[in-house]
TIMI-280825 format. One record per residue (C-alpha): residue number from 1; residue in three letters; x, y, z. Coordinates in nm, 2 decimals. Last residue first. Example, Ala and Ser with C-alpha at 12.3 -4.5 7.8 and 13.67 -1.06 7.14 Angstrom:
2
rec resi 2	resn Ser	xx 1.37	yy -0.11	zz 0.71
rec resi 1	resn Ala	xx 1.23	yy -0.45	zz 0.78
end
This chain:
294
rec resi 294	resn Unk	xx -1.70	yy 3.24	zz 0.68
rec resi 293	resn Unk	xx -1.36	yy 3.04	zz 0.79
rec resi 292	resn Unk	xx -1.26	yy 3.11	zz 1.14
rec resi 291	resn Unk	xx -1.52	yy 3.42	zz 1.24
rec resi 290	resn Unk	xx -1.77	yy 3.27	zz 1.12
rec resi 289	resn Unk	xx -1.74	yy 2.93	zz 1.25
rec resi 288	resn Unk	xx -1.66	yy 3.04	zz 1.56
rec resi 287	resn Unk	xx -1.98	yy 3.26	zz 1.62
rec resi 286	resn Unk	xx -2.20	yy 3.04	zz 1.44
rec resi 285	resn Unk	xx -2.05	yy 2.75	zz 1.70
rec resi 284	resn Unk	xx -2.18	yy 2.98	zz 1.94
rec resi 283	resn Unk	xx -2.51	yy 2.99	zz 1.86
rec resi 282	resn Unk	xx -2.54	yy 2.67	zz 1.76
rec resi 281	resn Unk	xx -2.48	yy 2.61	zz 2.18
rec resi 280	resn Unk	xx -2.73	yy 2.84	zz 2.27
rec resi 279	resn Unk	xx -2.97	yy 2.67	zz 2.08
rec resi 278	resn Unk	xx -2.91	yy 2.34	zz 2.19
rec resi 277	resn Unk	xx -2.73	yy 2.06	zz 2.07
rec resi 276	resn Unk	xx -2.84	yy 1.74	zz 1.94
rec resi 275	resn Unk	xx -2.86	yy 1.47	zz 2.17
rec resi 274	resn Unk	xx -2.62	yy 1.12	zz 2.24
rec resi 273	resn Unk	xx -2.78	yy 0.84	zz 2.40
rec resi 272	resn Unk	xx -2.96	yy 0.83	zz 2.15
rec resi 271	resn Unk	xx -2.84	yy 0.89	zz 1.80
rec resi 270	resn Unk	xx -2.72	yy 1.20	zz 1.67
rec resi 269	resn Unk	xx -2.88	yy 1.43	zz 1.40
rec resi 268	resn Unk	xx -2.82	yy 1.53	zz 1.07
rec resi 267	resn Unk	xx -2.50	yy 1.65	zz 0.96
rec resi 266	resn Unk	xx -2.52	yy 1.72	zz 0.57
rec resi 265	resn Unk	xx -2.27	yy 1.95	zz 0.47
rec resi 264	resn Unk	xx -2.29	yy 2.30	zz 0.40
rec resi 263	resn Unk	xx -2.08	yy 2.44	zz 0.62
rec resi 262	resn Unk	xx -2.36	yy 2.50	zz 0.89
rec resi 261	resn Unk	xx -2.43	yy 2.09	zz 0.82
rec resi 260	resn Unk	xx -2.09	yy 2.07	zz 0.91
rec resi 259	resn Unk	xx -2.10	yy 2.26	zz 1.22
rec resi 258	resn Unk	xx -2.41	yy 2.11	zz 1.37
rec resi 257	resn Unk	xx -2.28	yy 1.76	zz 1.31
rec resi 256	resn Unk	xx -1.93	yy 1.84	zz 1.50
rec resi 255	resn Unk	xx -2.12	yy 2.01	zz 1.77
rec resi 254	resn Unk	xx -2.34	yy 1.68	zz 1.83
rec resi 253	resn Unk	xx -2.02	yy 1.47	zz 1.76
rec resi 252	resn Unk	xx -1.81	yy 1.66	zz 2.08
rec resi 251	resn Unk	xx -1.99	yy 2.02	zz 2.22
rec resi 250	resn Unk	xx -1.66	yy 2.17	zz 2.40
rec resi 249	resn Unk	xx -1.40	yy 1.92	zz 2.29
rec resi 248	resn Unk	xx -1.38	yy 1.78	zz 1.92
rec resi 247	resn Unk	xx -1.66	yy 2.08	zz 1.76
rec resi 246	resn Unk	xx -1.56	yy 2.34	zz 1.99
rec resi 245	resn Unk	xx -1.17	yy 2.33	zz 2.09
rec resi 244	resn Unk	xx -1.13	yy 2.20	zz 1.65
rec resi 243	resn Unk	xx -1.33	yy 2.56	zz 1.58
rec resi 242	resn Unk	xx -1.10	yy 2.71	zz 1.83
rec resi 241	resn Unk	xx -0.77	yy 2.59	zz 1.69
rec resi 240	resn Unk	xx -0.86	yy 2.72	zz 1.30
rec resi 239	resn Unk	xx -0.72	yy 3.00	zz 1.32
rec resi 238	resn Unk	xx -0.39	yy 2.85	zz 1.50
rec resi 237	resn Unk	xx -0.37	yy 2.66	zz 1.20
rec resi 236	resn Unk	xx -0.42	yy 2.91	zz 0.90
rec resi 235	resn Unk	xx -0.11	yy 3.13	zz 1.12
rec resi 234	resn Unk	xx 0.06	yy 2.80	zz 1.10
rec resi 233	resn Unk	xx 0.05	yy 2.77	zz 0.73
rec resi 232	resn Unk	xx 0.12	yy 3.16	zz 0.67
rec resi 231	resn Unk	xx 0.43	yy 3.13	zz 0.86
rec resi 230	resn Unk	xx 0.55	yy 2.80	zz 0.70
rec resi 229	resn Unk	xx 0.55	yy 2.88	zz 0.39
rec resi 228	resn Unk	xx 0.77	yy 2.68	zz 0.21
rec resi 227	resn Unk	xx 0.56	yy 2.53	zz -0.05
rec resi 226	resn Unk	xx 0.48	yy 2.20	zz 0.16
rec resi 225	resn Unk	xx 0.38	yy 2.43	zz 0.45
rec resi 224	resn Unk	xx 0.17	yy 2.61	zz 0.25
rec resi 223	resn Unk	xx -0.02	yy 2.27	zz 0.11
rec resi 222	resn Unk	xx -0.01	yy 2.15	zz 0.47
rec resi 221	resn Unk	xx -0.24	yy 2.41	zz 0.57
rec resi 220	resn Unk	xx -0.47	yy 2.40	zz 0.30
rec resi 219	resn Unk	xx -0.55	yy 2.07	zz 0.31
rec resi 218	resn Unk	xx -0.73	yy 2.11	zz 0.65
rec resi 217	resn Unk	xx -0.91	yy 2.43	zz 0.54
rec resi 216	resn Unk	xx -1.00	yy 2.25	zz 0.25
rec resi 215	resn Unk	xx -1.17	yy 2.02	zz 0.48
rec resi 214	resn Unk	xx -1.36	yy 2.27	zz 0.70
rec resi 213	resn Unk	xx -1.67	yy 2.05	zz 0.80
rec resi 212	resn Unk	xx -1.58	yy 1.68	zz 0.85
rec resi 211	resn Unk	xx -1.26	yy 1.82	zz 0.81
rec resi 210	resn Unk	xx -1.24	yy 1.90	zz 1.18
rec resi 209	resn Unk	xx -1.26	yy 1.52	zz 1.29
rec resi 208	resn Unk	xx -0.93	yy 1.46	zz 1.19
rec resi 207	resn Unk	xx -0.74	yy 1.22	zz 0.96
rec resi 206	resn Unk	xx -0.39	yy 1.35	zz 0.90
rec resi 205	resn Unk	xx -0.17	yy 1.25	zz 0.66
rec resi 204	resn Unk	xx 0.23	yy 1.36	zz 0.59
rec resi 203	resn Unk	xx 0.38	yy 1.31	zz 0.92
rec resi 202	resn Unk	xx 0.79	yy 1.48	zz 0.82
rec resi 201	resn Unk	xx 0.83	yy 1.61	zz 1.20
rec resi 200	resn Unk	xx 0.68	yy 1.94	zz 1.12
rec resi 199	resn Unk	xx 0.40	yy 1.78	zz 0.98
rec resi 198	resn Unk	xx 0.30	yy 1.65	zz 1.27
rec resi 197	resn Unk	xx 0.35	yy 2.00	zz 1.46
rec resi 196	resn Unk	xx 0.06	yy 2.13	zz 1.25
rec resi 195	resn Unk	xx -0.16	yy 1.86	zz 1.29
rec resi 194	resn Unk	xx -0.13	yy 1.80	zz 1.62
rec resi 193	resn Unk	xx -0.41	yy 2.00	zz 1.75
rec resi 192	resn Unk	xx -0.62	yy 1.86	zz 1.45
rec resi 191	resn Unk	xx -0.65	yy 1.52	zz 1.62
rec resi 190	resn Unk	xx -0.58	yy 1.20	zz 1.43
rec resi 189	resn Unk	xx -0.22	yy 1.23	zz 1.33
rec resi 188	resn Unk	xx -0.10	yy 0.94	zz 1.10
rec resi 187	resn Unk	xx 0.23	yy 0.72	zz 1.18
rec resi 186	resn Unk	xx 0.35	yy 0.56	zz 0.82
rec resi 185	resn Unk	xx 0.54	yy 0.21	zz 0.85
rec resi 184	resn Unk	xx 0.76	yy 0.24	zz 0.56
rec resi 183	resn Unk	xx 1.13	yy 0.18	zz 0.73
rec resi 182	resn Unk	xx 1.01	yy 0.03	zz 1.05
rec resi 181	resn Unk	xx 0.88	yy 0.23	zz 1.36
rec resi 180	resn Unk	xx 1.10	yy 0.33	zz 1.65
rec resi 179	resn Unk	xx 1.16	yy 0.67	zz 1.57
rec resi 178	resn Unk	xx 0.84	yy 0.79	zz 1.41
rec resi 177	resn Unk	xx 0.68	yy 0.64	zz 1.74
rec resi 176	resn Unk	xx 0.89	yy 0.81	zz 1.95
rec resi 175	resn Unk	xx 0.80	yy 1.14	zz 1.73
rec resi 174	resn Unk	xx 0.42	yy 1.11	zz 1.78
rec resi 173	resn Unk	xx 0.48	yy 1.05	zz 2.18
rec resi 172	resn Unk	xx 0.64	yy 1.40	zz 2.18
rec resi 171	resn Unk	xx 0.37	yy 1.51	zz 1.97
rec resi 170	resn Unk	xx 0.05	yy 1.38	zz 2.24
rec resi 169	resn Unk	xx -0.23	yy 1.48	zz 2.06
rec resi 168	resn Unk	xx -0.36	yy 1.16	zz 2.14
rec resi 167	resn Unk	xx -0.54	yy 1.02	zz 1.82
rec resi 166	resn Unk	xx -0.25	yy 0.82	zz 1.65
rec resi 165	resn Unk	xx -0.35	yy 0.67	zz 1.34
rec resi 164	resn Unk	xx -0.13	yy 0.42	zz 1.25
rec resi 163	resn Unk	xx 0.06	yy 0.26	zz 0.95
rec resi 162	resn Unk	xx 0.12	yy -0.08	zz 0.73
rec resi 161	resn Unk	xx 0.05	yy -0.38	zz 0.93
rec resi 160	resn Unk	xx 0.01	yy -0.65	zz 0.67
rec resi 159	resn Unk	xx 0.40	yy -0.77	zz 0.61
rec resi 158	resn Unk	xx 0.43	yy -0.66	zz 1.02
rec resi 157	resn Unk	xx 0.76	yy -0.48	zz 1.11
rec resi 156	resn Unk	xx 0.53	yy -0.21	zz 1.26
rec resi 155	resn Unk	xx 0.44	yy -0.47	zz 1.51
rec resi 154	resn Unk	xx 0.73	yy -0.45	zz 1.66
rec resi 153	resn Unk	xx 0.82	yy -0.10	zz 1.70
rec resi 152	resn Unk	xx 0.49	yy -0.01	zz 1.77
rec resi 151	resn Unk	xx 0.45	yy -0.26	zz 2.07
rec resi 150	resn Unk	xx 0.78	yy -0.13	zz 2.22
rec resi 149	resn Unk	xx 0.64	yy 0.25	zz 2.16
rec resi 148	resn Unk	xx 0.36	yy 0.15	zz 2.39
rec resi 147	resn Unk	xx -0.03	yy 0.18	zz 2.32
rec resi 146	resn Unk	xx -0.24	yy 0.37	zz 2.48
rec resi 145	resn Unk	xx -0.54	yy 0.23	zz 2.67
rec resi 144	resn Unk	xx -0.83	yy 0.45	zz 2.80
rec resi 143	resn Unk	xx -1.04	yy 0.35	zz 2.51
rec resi 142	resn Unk	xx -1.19	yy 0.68	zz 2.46
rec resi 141	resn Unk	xx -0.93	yy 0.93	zz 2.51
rec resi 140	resn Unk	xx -0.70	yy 0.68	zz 2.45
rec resi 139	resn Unk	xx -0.77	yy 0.64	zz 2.07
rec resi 138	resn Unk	xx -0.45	yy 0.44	zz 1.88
rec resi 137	resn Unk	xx -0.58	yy 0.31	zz 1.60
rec resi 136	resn Unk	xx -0.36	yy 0.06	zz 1.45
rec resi 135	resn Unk	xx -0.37	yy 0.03	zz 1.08
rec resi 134	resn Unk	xx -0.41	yy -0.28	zz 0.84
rec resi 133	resn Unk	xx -0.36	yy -0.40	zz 0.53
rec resi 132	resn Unk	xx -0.67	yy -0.62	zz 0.33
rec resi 131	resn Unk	xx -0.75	yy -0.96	zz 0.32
rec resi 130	resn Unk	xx -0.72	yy -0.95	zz 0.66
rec resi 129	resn Unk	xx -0.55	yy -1.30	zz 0.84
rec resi 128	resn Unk	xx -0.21	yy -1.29	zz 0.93
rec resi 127	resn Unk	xx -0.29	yy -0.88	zz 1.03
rec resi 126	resn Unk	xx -0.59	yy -0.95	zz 1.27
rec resi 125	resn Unk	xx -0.37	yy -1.20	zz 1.45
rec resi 124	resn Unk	xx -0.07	yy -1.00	zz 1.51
rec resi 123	resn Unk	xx -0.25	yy -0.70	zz 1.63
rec resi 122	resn Unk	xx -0.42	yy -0.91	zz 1.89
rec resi 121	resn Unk	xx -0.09	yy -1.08	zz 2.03
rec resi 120	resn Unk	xx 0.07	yy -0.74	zz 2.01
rec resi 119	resn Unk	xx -0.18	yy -0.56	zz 2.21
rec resi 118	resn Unk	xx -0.17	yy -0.85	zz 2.45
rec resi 117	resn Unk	xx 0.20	yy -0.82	zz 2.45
rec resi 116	resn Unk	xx 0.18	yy -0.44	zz 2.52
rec resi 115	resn Unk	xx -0.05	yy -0.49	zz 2.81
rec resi 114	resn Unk	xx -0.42	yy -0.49	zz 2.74
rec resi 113	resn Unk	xx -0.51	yy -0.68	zz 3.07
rec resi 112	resn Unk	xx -0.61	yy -0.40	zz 3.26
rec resi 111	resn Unk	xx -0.80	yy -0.24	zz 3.03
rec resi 110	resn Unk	xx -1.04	yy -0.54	zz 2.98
rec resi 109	resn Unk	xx -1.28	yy -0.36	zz 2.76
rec resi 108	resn Unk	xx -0.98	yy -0.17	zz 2.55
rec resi 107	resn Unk	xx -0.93	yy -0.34	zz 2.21
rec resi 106	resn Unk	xx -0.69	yy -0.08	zz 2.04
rec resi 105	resn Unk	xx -0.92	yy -0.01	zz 1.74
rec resi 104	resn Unk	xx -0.82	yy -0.14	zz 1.36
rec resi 103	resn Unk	xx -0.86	yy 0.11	zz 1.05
rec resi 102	resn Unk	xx -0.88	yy -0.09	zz 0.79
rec resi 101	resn Unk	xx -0.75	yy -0.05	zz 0.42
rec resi 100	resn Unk	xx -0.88	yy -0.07	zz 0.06
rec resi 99	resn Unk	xx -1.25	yy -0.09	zz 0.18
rec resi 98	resn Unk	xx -1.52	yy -0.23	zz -0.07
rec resi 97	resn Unk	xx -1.76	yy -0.40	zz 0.03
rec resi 96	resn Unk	xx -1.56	yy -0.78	zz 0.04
rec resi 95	resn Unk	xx -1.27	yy -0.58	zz 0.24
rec resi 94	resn Unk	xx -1.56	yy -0.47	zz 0.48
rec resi 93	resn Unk	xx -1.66	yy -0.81	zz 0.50
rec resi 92	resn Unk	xx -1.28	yy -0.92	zz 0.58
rec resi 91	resn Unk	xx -1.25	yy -0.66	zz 0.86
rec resi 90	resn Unk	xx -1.56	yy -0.73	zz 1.07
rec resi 89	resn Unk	xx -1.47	yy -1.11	zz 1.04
rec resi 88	resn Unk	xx -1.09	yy -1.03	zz 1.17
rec resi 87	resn Unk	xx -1.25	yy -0.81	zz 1.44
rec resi 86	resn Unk	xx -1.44	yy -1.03	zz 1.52
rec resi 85	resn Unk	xx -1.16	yy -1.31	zz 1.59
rec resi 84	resn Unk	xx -0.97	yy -1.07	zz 1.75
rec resi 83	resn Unk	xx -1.21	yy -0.97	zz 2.03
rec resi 82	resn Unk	xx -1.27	yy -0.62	zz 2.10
rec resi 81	resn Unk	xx -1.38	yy -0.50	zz 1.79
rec resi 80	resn Unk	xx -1.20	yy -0.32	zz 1.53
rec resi 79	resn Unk	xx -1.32	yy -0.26	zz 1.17
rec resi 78	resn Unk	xx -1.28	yy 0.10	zz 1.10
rec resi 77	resn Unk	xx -1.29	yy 0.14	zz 0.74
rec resi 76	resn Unk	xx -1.03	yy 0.32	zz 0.50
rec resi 75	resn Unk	xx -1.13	yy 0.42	zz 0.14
rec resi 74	resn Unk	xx -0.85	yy 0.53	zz -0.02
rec resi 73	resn Unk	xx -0.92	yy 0.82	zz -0.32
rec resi 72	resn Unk	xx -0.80	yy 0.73	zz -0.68
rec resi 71	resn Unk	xx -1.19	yy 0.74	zz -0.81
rec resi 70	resn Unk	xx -1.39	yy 0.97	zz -0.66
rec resi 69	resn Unk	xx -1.58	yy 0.78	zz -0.36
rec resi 68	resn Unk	xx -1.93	yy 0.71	zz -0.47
rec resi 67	resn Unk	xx -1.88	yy 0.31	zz -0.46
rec resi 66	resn Unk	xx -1.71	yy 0.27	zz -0.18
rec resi 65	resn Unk	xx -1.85	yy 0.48	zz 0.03
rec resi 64	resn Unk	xx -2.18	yy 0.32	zz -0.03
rec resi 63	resn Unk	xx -2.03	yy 0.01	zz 0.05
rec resi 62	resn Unk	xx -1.88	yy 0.08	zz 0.36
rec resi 61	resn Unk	xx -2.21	yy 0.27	zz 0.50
rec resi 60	resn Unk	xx -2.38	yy -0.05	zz 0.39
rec resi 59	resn Unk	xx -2.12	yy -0.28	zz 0.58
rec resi 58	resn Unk	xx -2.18	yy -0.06	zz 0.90
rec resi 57	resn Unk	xx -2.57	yy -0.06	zz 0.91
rec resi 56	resn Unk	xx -2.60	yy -0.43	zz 0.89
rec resi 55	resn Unk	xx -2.31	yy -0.47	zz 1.10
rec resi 54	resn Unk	xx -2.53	yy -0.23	zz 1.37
rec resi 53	resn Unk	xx -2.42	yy 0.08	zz 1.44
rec resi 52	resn Unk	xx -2.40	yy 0.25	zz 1.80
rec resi 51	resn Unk	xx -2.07	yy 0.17	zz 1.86
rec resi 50	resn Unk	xx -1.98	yy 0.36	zz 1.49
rec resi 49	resn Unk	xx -2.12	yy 0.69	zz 1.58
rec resi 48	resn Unk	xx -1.97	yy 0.81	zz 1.29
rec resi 47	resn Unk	xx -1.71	yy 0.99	zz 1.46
rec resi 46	resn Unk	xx -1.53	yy 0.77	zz 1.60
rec resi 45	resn Unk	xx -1.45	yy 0.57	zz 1.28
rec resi 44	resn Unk	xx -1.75	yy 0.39	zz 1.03
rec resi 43	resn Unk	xx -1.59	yy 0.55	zz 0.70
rec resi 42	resn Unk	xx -1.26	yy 0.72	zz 0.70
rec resi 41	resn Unk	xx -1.19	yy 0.89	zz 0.35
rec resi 40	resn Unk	xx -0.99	yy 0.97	zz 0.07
rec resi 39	resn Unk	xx -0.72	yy 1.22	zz 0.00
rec resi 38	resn Unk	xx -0.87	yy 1.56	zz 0.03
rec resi 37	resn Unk	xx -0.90	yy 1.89	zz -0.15
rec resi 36	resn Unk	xx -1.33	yy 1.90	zz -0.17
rec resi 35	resn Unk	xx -1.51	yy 1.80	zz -0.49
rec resi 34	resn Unk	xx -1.54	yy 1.44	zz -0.39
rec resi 33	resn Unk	xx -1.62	yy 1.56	zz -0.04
rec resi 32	resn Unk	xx -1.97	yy 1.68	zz -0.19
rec resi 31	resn Unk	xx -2.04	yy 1.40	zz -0.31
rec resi 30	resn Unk	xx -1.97	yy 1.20	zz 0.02
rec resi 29	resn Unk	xx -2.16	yy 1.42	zz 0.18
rec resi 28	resn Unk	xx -2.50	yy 1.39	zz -0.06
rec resi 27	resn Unk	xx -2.39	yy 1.04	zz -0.02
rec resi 26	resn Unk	xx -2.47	yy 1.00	zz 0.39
rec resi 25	resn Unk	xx -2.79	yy 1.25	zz 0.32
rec resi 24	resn Unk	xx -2.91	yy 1.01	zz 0.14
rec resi 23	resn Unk	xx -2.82	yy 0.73	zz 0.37
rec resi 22	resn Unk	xx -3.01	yy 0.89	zz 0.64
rec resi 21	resn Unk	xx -2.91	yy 0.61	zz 0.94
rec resi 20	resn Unk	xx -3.26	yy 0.59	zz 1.09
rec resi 19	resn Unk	xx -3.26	yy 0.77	zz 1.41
rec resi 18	resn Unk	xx -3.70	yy 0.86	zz 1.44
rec resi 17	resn Unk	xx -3.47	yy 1.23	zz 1.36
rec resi 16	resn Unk	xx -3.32	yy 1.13	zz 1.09
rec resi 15	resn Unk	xx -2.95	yy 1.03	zz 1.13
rec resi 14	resn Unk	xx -2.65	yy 1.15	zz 0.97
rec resi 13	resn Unk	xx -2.29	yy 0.97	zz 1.03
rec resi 12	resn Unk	xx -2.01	yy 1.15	zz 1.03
rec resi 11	resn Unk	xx -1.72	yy 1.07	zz 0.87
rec resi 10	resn Unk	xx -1.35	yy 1.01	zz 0.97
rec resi 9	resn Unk	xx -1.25	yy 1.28	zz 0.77
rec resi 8	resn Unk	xx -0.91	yy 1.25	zz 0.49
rec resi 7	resn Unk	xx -0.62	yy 1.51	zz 0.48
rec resi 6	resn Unk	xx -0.34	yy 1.43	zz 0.26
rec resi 5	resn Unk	xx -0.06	yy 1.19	zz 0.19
rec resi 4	resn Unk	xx -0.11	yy 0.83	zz 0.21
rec resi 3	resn Unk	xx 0.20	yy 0.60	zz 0.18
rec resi 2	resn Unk	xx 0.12	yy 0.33	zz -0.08
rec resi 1	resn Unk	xx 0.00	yy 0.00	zz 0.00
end
């Protein structure tokens, strides 16, 4: 597999208000994306409410981004479950709809347990038997497990393992990793507050929320710094910090939604347990919004 180089968003997932997935309004995205300066996209991540989707639901939102992603774009699922061996059959029938690559979760229920030579053990597994490569996903702030540089370094050594997206904002941790990896194993940033920084240590990809709604925005920030200039790319950054503070911190996916369908996206609505936001928090996600990129 090819290194990735771009900006690609782990998609949301719009839902009508009785919470049907809104597969229209899925596409009408996906569409609209086409035309947008990114690299491919992540379908069924964090963001798309993915522990709240059936397989049923998944494998269709895997097909249909399949087959209405612009041509030459990557298609990356997130197929990890907490047990290998489901993980494996989650990854395999994503492969079979569609997905080039798969995104594969840190299993995290037994916390305790998920040393560095479980993590290895799982990683291992998944990889000797995907019909397609692998990535780790490395998500603490929601599995509450963070994997070890030791693990990294040998699992990046893996025929089948080729990258990982690393969601911690943590950049020190983000060049350990870079360090320890093997010759072609490509570390991703997964959180816009890194993004600039990453690229700074020779990251090339970034999959963050934020371009759900503001993807050129995304782009654009490594395209300057790529040409050189450096001092307009990180002023484009630090404008852009408190949109990512609102839509990833403050108001999380029901923020996230609301901004994108302010950008002209569809966003829909969450599904329960999660709840829209309120009017006073729109209101000030206009505010940001406007002042960042209207």
């Amino acid at each position: 597999m090819e290194k990735i180089r771009g900006v690609l968003p782990p998609m949301i997932t719009p839902f009508k208000e009785n919470g049907d997935v809104d597969y229209d309004g899925f596409v009408s995205n996906i569409n609209k994306w086409n035309k947008d300066r990114l690299t491919g996209c992540l379908v069924i991540g964090s963001n798309s409410e993915t522990v709240y989707l059936s397989e049923e639901e998944k494998l269709e939102l895997v097909r249909l981004t399949a087959q209405n992603t612009a041509a030459g774009r990557i298609v990356m699922a997130g197929s990890g479950l907490d047990s290998a061996r489901e993980t494996i059959k989650l990854t395999n029938k994503c492969a079979k709809a569609g997905a080039h690559c798969a995104l594969v979760l840190t299993p995290f229920y037994y916390g305790n347990a998920m040393d560095s030579g479980a993590l290895i053990r799982f990683f291992t597994e998944v990889a000797d038997h995907s019909d397609i490569p692998i990535l780790i996903y490395n998500v603490s702030k929601f599995t509450h497990v963070n994997i070890g540089a030791d693990a990294v370094a040998e699992l990046s050594r893996h025929r089948n393992i080729v990258g990982m997206k690393d969601s911690n904002g943590d950049v020190p941790q983000l060049a350990v990793f870079l360090r320890v990896a093997a010759p072609g194993f490509q570390v991703i940033t997964g959180t816009f507050s890194a993004w600039y920084p990453a690229l700074t240590l020779g990251i090339t990809a970034a999959i963050s929320a934020l371009a759900n709604c503001c993807p050129n925005e995304i782009a654009e920030i490594q395209y300057l710094f790529d040409a050189g200039k450096t001092a307009e790319s990180l002023a484009l950054y630090q404008r852009m910090f408190p949109v990512n503070a609102a839509v990833t911190g403050a108001y999380g996916i029901p923020g996230l939604k609301y901004a994108a369908g302010y950008c002209g996206y569809t966003g829909g609505h969450v599904r329960n347990p999660l709840a829209d936001c309120g009017e006073a928090q729109k209101e000030q996600l206009r505010a940001i919004l406007d002042k960042a990129v209207k």
